[in-house]
C-alpha positions in Angstrom: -14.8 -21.1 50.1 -17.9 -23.6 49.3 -17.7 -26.0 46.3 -20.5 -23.9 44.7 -18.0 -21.2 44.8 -15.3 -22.7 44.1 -17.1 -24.1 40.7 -18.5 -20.9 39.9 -14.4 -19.4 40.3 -12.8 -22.1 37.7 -16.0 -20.9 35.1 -15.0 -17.6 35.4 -11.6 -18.4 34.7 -12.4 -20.8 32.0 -14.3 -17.8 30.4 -11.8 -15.4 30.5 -8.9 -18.1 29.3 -11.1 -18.7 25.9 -12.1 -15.0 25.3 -7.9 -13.9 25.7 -7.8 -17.3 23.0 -10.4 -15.3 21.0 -9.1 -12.1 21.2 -5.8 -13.1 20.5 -7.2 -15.0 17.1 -8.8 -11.6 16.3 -5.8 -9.7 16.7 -4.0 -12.5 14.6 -6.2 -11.9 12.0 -6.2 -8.1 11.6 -2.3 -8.5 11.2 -2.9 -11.2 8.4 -5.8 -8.4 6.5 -3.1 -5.5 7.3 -0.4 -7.4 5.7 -2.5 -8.3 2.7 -3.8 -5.2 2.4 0.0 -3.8 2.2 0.8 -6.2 0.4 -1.9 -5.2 -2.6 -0.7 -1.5 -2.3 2.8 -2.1 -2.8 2.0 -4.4 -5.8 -0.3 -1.8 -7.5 2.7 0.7 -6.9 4.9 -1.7 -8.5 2.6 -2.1 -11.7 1.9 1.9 -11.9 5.7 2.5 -11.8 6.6 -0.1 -14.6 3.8 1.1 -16.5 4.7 4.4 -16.0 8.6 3.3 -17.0 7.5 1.3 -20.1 5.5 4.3 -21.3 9.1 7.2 -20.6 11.4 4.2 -22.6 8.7 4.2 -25.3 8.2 7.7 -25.8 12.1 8.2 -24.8 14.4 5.2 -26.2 17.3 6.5 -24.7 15.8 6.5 -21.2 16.5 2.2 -21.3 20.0 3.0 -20.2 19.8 5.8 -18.4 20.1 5.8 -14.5 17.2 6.8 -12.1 19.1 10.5 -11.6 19.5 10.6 -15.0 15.9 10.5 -16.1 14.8 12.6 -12.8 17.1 15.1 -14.1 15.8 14.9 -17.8 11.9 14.9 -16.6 12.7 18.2 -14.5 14.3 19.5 -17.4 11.3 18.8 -19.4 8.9 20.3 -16.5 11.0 23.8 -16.9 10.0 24.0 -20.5 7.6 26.5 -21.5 3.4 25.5 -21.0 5.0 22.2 -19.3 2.9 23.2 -16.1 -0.4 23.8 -18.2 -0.2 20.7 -20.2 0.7 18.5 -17.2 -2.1 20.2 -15.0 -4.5 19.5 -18.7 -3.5 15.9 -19.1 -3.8 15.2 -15.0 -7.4 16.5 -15.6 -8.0 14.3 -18.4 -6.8 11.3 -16.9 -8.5 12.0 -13.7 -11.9 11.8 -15.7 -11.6 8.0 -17.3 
């Protein structure tokens, strides 16, 4: 193999080392957005459920002590009651229009 070759070879290589390095910052760098984007989600979930919560203790008092099954098995209780289904599907509707 001739020096010019030989040059031309180590380029190459060079090359290729730096645009692994770049890739791999890339790919480092969609993990970081990923993680902040999950990160976002899960604390908008957290705020909708405690908002969700403070507005069941408010309109219920006694659902402060209860236990998770306990208020899952009041709410379905409540969703059994006559016109529960209209006036859930009416007030969806209206909140889905603010």
């Amino acid at each position: 193999m001739n020096k010019s070759a030989a040059v031309q070879k180590a380029s190459l290589q060079k090359k290729k080392a730096e645009a692994e390095k770049h890739i791999s910052q890339l790919e480092n760098q969609q993990k970081i957005l990923l993680n902040r984007l999950r990160k976002e989600e899960r604390n908008a979930r957290t705020s909708r459920l405690c908002r969700h919560g403070a507005i069941l203790e408010g309109v219920f008092p006694a659902a402060v002590t209860a236990d998770g099954e306990d208020i899952k098995a009041f709410l379905i209780a409540l969703s059994h009651l006559p016109g529960a289904e209209e006036m859930a599907a009416k007030m969806l509707k209206i909140g889905s229009t603010e």
